[in-house]
N, C-alpha and C positions, 0 to 999 in steps of 0.2 A: 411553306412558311419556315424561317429558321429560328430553332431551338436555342433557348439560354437556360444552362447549367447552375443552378447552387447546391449546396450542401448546408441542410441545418444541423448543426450538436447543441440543441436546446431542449431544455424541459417545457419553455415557455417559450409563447410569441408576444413580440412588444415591436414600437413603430419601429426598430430596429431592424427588424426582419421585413415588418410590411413595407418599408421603403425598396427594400432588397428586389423585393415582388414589383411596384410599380416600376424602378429605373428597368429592371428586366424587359418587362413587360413593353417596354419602350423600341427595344431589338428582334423581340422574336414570341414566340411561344414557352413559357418560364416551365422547367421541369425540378423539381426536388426532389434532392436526396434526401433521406434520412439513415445516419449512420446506427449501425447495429452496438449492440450493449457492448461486446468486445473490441470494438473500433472507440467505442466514446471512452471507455475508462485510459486506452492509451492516451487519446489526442487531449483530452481536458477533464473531464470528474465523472464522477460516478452518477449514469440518470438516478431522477428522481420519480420517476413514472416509469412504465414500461415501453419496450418497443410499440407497440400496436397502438396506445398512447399517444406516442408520439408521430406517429403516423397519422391517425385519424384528424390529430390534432393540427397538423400541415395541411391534410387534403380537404378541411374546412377553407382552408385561406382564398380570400376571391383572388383571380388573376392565376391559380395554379392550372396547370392544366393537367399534369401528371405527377405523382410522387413512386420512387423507387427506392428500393433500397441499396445503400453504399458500404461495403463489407471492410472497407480497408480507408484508414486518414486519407493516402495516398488518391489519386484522379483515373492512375492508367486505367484500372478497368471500366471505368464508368466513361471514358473518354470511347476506347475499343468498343464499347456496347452502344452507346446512345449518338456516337459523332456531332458532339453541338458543335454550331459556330461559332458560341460565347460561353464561357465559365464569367461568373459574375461572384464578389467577394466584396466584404467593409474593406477597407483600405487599412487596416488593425494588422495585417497579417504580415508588413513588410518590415517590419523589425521580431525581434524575439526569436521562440520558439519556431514561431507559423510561418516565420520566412523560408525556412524549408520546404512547406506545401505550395507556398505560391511561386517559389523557383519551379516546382515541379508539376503545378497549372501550366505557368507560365513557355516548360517546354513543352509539354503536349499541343496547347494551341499552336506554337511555332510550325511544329512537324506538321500538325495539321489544317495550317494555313487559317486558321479561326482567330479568336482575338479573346486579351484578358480583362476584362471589363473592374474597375474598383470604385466606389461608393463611397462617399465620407462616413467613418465611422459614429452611430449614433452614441452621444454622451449625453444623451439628455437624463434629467434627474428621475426622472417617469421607469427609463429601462435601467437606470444604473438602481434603482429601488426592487425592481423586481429581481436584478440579479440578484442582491444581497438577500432578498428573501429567499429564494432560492438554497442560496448557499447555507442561510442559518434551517431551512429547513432539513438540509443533509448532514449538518451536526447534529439535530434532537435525537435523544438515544434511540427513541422507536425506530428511528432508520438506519443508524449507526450500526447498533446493536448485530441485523440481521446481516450488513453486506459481507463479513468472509462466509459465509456460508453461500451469498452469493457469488460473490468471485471463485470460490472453490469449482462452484458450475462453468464458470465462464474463462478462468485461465488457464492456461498449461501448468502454469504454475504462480504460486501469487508471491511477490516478493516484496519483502518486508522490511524495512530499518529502523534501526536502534535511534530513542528519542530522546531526550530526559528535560525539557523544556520546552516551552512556548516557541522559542525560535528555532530549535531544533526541528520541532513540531512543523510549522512551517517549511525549513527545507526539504524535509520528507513532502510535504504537504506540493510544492510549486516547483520543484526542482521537475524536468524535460529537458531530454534529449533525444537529437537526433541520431538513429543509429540504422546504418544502410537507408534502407528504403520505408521507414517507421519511426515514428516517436517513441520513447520510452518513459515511462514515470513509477513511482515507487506507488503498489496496489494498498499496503498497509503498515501500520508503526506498531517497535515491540517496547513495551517499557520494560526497560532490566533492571533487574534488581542489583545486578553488579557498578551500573551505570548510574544509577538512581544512586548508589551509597556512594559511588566514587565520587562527584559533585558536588554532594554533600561530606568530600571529604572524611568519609566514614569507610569501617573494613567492611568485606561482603562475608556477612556474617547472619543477615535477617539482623542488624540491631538498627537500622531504621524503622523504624514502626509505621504498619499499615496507615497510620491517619497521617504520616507525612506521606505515604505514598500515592495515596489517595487525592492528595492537593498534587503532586504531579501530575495525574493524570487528568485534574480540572485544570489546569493550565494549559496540557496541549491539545482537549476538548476543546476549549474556550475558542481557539483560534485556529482549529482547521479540520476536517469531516471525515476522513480517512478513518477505517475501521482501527481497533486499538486490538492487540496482542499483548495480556499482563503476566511477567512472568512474577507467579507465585510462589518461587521457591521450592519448599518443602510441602507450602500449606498451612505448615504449624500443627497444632493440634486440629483433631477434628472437629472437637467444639466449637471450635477457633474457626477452622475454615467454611464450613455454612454461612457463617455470617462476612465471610469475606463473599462468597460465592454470589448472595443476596443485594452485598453494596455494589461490587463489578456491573452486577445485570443490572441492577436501578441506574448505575450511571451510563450505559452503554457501554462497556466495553463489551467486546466482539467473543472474549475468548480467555483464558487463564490457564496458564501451562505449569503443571507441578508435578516435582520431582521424587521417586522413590527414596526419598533417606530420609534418614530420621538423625534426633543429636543435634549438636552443633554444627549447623552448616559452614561447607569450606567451598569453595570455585571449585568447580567438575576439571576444568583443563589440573589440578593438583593430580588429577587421582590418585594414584597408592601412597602419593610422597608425604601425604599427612593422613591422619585417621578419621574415616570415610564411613557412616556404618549405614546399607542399603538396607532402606526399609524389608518387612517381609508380605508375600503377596497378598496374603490372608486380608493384612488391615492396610494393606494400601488399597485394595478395592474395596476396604469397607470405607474407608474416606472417600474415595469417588461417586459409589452410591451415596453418600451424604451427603455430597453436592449437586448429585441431580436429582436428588428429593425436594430439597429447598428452593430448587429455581422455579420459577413462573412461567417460563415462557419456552419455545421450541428453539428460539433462536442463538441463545448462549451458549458456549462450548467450554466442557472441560478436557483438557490434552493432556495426558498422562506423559511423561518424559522418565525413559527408562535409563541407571548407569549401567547398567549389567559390562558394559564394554569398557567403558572410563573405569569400572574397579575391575576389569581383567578377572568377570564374570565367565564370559565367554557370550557365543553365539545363541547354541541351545538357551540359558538361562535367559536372555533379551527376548529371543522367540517366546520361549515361556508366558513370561512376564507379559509379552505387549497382547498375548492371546487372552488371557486371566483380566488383563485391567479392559480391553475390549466388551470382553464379556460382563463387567463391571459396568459399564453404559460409559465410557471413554469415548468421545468424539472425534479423539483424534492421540494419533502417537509422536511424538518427539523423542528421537533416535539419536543421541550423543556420543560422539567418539573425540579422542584429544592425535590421534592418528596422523599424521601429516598427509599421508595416501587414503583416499577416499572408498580405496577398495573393503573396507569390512564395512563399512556406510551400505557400500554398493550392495556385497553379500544380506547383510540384512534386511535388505529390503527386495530383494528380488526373493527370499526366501520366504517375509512377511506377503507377497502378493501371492504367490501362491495358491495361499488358503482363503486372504482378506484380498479383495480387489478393489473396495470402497471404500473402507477406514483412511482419512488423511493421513499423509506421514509428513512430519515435518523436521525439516532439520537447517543442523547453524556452523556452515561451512569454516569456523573460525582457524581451526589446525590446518584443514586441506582447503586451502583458501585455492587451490588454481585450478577447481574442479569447476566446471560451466554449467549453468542454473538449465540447461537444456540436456546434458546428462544425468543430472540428477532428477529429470521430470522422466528421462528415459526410462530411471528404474523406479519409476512409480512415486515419485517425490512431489507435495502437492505444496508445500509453503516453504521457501527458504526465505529465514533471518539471517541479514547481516548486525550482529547481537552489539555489536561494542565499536565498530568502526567509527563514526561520528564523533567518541569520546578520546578513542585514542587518537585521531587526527588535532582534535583540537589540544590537548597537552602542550605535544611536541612547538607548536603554531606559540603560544602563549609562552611558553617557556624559551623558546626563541626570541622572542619579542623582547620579554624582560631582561635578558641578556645583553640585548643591544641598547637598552635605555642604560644597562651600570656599566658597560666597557663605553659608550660616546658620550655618554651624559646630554645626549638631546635626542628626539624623536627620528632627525631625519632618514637615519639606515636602516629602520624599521618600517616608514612609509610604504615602500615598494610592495609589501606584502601582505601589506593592510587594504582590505575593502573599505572602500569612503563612506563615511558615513548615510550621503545618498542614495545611495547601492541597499544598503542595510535595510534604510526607512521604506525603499519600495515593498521589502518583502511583507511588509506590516499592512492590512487592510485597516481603511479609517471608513467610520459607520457616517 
């Protein structure tokens, strides 16, 4: 009897899938994949269930005869393993993103003389409701909340971008590409406090206050599922910071990263050139334990973010410091250098493994921007944020713009480099 191939990346089945099962079923003997946690967060979001879940939950389906698992978006190995005569797919896949898997169905069958089979894709209102449920069930904070802790399990490294809005939020959120032989997509979003003031027009100074920061962060909840990375600043007082610690986890976010200094806060890329004054370790771990007294749940992370190196501390005092605040119940370390060469990045962290093998380290390639998210996973590097790119791309863009409306005095030599407004509206989900 000859075999027909599909691959589910769903949490759910709906007649969209079981159509998939009957046209199959039509050619041959239907086999399913089911893609692993690490293959789904590249190709499309984050499950919502677990593997074995999702498993069980396919080899219910009548008409399956077998279900396997599929480690990679990609087809070659499951092609090399199972030899079917038919890869079967919605017809969804030949534009966008996913026209790169189905090129790459597409040669497999060729080589191997089989054929590519596509289905009209189901729109009916029935699977497009459950999608959506779906999707708002992966923004409720309960879920939100816990996934970098998941992904920290599941990726080499998790990588992160700078948000400061709803639609920003979104391009983190839907932005995919193809790169070699793999998809790529952004695993989590950091809100900056630098980015958060600049937008608003304001110095990075902490004189935005938490309840405007906090409507930040419900705007790009509101509109996409990706775990959230807060950067805290200082903290503020420790009074002060409990009860930020308390609203972060009520709202989902993921994580809160905060800085040893104390005073008026200045941008760490300053360091010596203005007056900087590092906290001392005593009561920066006494602030950390104060915010994991206050939390409720296992899932929230506080990340300690050391300057020792930005105020030209040195190496010893950063080792210090990141052993002391660990010790303090720190979830995670944030290692800042304004460096252009990523070698004292490097040094520190090969020297913090050492001792620590499991503590996160995370860091924000922003000075040594031409170091590769796969070296820095080399020396133990477990989350890089790209902290401010998306703000300072968009300036330059806008201030170009307005430029050209006061030297022509009409729109036209500005069109070229404007997204249509069509374009824009697709990235917006309507309920």
């Amino acid at each position: 009897m000859k075999t027909v191939y599909t691959c589910f990346c769903t949490d759910i089945i709906h007649e969209g899938h079981l159509n998939i099962i009957r046209q199959g079923r039509k050619y041959g003997e239907v086999i399913v994949g089911v893609l692993t946690d690490e293959a789904m967060i590249r190709f499309n979001r984050f499950p919502a269930v677990s593997f074995r879940e999702r498993v069980a939950m396919v080899e219910k389906i009548e008409g399956v005869s077998r279900v396997v698992v599929q480690k990679k978006v990609t087809y070659d190995e499951i092609v090399e393993q199972l030899h079917p005569n038919y890869i079967i797919h919605g017809d969804n896949w030949k534009e966008g993103p996913l026209r790169f898997l189905r090129d790459n169905a597409e040669s497999l069958m060729q080589k191997s003389k089989g054929e590519l089979i596509e289905v009209a894709y189901t729109n009916s209102e029935n699977a497009l409701r459950m999608e959506r449920m779906q999707r708002e069930k992966l923004s409720m904070p309960e879920c939100r909340r816990k996934r970098l802790r998941q992904l920290l399990k599941m990726c080499p490294i998790v990588k992160t971008l700078e948000v400061h809005s709803g639609i920003t939020g979104l391009i983190a959120e839907k932005t995919i590409v193809e790169t070699g032989n793999n998809l790529e997509q952004f695993d989590a979003m950091w809100i900056s406090s630098l980015c958060d003031s600049t937008v608003k027009g304001k110095p990075d100074m902490e004189l935005v206050d938490m309840t405007s920061r906090y409507k930040t962060i419900d705007e790009v909840m509101e509109v996409t599922t990706k775990p959230i990375i807060f950067d805290g600043d200082t903290g503020g007082l420790t009074e002060h910071f409990v009860y930020t610690v308390r609203t972060l986890e009520r709202m989902g976010v993921s994580a809160v990263i905060i800085e040893d200094k104390i005073g008026l806060k200045k941008n760490s890329l300053f360091g010596t050139e203005v007056e900087q004054t590092q906290d001392d370790i005593e009561h920066f771990c006494g602030k950390i334990k104060a915010g994991k007294k206050v939390q409720l749940t296992a899932d929230f992370m506080i990340i300690a973010r050391i300057e020792s190196l930005i105020l030209e501390q040195g190496m010893e005092d950063a080792l210090m410091r990141a052993f002391a605040y660990v010790e303090a119940g720190a979830d995670g370390i944030m290692i800042h250098s304004r460096k252009k060469d990523p070698a004292e990045i490097f040094g520190f962290c090969d020297e913090f493994r050492k001792k620590d093998k499991n503590t996160p380290i995370v860091v924000v390639p922003t000075s040594f921007h031409q170091v590769f998210e796969m070296d820095l996973a080399a020396h133990g590097v477990n989350v890089v944020i790209y902290a401010n790119q998306l703000t300072r791309s968009a300036i330059p863009a806008m201030e170009n713009t307005a430029k050209d409306l006061l030297k022509y005095h009409r729109a036209l030599e500005a069109e070229p480099r404007l997204m249509p407004i069509k374009q824009i509206i697709t990235l917006i989900d309507e309920l």
